[in-house]
VODRENSE-290237 format. One record per residue (C-alpha): x, y, z. Coordinates in nm, 4 decimals, padded with zeros to 6 digits. Layout:
<sites>
X Y Z
...
</sites>
This chain:
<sites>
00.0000 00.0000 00.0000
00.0985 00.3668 -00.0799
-00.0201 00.6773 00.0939
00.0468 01.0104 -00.0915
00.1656 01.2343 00.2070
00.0274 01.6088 00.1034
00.1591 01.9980 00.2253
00.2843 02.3048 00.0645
00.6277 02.3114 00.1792
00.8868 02.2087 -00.0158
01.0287 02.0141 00.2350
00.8098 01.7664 00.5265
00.7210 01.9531 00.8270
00.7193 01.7901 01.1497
00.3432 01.6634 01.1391
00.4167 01.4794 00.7962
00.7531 01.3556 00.9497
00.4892 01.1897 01.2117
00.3555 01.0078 00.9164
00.6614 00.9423 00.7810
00.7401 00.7488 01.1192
00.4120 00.5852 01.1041
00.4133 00.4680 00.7436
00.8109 00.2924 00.8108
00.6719 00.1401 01.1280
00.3614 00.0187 00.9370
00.5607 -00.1298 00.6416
00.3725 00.1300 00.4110
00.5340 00.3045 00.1328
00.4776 00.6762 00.1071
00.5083 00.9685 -00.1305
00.5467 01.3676 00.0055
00.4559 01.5730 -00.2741
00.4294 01.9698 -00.2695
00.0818 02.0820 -00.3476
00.1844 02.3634 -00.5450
00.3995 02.1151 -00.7474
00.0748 01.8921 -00.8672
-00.1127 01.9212 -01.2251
-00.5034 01.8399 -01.3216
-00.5517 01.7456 -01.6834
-00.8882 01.6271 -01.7862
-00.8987 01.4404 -02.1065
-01.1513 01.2858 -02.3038
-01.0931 00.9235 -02.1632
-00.9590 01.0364 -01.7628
-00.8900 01.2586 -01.5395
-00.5136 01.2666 -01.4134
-00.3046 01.4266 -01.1589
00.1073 01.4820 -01.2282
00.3607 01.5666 -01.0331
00.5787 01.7366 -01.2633
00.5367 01.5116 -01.5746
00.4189 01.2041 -01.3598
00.1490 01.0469 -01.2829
00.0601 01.0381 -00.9433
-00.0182 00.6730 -00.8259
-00.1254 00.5320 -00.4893
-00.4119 00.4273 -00.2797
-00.4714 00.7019 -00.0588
-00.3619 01.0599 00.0346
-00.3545 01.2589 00.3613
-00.3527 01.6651 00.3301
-00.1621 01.8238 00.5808
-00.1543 02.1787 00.4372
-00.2464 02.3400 00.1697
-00.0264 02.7263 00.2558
-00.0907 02.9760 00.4817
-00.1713 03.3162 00.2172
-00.3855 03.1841 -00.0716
-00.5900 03.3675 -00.2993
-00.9189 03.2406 -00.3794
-00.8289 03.1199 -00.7175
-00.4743 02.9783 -00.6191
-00.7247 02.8024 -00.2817
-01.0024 02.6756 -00.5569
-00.6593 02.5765 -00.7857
-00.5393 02.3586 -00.5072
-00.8828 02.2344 -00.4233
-00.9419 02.1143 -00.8023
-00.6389 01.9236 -00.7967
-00.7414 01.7437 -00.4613
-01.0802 01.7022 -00.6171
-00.9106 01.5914 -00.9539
-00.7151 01.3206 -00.7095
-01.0308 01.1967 -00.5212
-01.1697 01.0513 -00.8012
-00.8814 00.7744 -00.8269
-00.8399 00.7352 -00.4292
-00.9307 00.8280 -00.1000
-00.8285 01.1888 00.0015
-00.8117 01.2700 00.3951
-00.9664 01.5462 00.4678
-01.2162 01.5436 00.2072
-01.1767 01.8260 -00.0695
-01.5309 01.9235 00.0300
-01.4616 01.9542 00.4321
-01.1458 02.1432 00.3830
-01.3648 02.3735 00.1428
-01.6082 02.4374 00.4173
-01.3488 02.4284 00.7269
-01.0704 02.6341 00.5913
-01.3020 02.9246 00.6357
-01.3815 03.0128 00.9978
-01.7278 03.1451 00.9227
-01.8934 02.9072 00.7583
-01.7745 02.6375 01.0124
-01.8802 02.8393 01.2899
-02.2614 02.7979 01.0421
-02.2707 02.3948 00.9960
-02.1759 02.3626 01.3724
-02.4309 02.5733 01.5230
-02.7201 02.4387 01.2896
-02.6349 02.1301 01.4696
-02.6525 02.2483 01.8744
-02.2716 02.3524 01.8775
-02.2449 02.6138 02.1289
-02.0083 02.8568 01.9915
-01.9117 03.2229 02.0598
-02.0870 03.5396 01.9682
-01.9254 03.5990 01.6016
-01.9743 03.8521 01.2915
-01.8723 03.9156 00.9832
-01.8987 04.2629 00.8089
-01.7807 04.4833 00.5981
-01.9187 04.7647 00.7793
-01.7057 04.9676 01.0458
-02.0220 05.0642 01.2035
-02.1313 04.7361 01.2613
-01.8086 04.6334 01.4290
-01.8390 04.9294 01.6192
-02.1641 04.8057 01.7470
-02.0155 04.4992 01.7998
-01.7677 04.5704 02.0316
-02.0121 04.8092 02.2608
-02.2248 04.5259 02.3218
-01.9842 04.2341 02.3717
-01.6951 04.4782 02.5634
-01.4124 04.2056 02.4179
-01.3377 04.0657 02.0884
-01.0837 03.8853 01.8719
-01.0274 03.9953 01.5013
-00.9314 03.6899 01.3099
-00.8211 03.6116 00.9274
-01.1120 03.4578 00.7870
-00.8706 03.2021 00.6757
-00.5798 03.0804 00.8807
-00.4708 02.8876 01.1381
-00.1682 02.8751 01.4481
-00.2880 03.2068 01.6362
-00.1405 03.4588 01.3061
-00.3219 03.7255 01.2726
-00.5464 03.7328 01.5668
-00.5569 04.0538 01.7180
-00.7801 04.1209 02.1306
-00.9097 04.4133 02.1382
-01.1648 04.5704 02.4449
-01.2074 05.0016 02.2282
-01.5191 04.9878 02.0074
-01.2996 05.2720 01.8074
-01.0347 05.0653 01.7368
-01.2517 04.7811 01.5820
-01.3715 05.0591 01.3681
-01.0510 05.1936 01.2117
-00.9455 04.8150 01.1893
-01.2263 04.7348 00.9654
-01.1954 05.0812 00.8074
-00.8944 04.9905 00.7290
-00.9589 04.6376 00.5847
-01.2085 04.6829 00.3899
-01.0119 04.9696 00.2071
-00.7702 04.6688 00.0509
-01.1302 04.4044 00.0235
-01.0966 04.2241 00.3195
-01.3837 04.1845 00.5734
-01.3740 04.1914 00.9307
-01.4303 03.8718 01.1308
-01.5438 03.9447 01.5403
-01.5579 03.7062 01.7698
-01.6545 03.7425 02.1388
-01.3457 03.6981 02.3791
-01.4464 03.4294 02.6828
-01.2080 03.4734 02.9287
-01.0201 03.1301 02.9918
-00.8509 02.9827 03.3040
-00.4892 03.0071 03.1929
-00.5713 02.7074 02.9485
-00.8113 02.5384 02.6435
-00.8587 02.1986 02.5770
-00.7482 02.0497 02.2158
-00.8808 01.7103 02.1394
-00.7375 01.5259 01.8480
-01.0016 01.2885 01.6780
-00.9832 01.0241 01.3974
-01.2404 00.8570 01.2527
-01.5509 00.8220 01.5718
-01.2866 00.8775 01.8564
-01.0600 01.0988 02.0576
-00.7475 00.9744 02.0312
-00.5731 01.2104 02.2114
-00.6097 01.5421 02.4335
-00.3987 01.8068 02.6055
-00.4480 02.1338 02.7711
-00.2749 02.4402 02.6078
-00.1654 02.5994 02.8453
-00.0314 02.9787 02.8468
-00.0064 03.3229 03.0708
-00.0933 03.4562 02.7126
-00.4414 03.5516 02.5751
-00.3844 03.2985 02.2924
-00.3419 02.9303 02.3318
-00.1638 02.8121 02.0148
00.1168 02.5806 02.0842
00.3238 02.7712 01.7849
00.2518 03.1247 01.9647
00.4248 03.0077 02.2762
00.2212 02.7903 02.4506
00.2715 02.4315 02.6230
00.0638 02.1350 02.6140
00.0190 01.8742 02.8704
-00.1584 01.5429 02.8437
-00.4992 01.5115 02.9582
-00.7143 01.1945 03.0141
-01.0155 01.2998 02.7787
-01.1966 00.9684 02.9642
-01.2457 01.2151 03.2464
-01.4011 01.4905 03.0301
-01.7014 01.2561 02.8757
-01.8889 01.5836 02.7474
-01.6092 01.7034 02.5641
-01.4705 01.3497 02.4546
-01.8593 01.3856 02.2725
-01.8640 01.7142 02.1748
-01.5428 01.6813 01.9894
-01.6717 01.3764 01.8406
-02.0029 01.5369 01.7055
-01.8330 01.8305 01.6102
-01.5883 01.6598 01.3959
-01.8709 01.4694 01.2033
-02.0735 01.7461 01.1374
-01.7722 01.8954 00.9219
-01.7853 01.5673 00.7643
-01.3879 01.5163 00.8475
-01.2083 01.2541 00.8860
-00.9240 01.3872 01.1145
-00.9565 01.7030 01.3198
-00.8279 01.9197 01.5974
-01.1052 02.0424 01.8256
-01.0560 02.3708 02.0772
-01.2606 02.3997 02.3569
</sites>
């Protein structure tokens, strides 16, 4: 068996190194190709994927990363080609799901039209409206719609600042996404799920307001057998992005 290990840097980062380690101890042969690097050609008989001027063979792929400052077409590019891929083998996450979970908002959607609790959030356009915001919830985090590790994410407590932030973003066409700040006790919970089950937790734990292991802080194991309701939640929350593999905050 083969399993097409996918990211955008050139070289594996430490997660795909994991599944380097996992493949050699499984007997599994492997393949890290750079998702910038891949081609989609439809035909009239197929539809192939390349690496360079080679077809891509295997019998499944994981995604791991598909870069950090896309575009929209150079996302949807990178998308197609996953999509192109699917229809020989198994992709992990899903084209789809990474679609729908790469962007913060419309996560935030699926999960509360299923019970999710999640934080007050907006999205606008409108420096008025995060104005407003900001009066009524006192706190708030601007985040990139897209992006992940903490970069980006800015606290902010001065209804006038969110307003010359969005001001300001919306002059070079990017919206403002506000999400109410809940105050945490020096730590959040991430719970790593595969498949129907936790198979791992820690707490993230930081003097910081963010959590994010890459902005600083340091995780330490936690029994997620002890934590039923958030063993479940993760569980339900994971399913309802329809993904096979996921890191849940709480």
């Amino acid at each position: 068996m083969k399993i097409l290990l996918i990211h955008y840097r050139t070289n594996p980062p430490w997660s795909v190194n994991e599944l380097i380690r996992a493949c050699n101890t499984l007997g599994l042969r492997y393949e890290y190709l750079k998702i910038g690097e891949l081609d989609a050609i439809i035909t009239n008989k197929e539809i192939i994927v390349k690496h360079h001027a080679d077809k891509i063979n295997g019998d499944g792929a994981i995604v791991r990363g598909l870069g950090l400052k896309l575009g929209i077409d150079l996302f949807m590019k990178r998308i197609g080609v996953l999509e192109a891929l699917a229809q020989s083998m198994p992709v992990m996450n899903s084209p789809e799901s990474i679609t729908h979970t790469r962007d913060k908002w419309r996560s935030l959607l699926r999960l509360v039209k299923h019970g999710i609790p999640v934080p007050p959030t907006m999205i606008t356009e409108n420096p008025f409206s995060a104005k407003r915001f900001m009066e009524e919830h006192g706190k708030a985090v601007f985040k990139p719609l897209m992006g992940s590790l903490g970069l980006g994410s800015t606290l902010i407590n001065d209804p006038e600042i969110a307003f010359h932030i969005t001001r300001s973003l919306i002059n070079v066409n990017i919206p403002s996404y506000l999400q109410s700040y809940n105050e945490k006790p020096g730590y959040d919970i991430r719970a790593f799920v595969v498949g129907d089950q936790v198979v791992g937790a820690m707490k993230r734990k930081s003097t910081y307001w963010k959590t994010n292991i890459a902005q600083g802080a340091i995780g330490e194991n936690l029994d997620i057998k002890k934590y039923p309701e958030i063993e479940e939640l993760s569980i339900k929350s994971t399913k309802i992005l329809k993904l096979d593999y996921a890191g849940v905050d709480i």
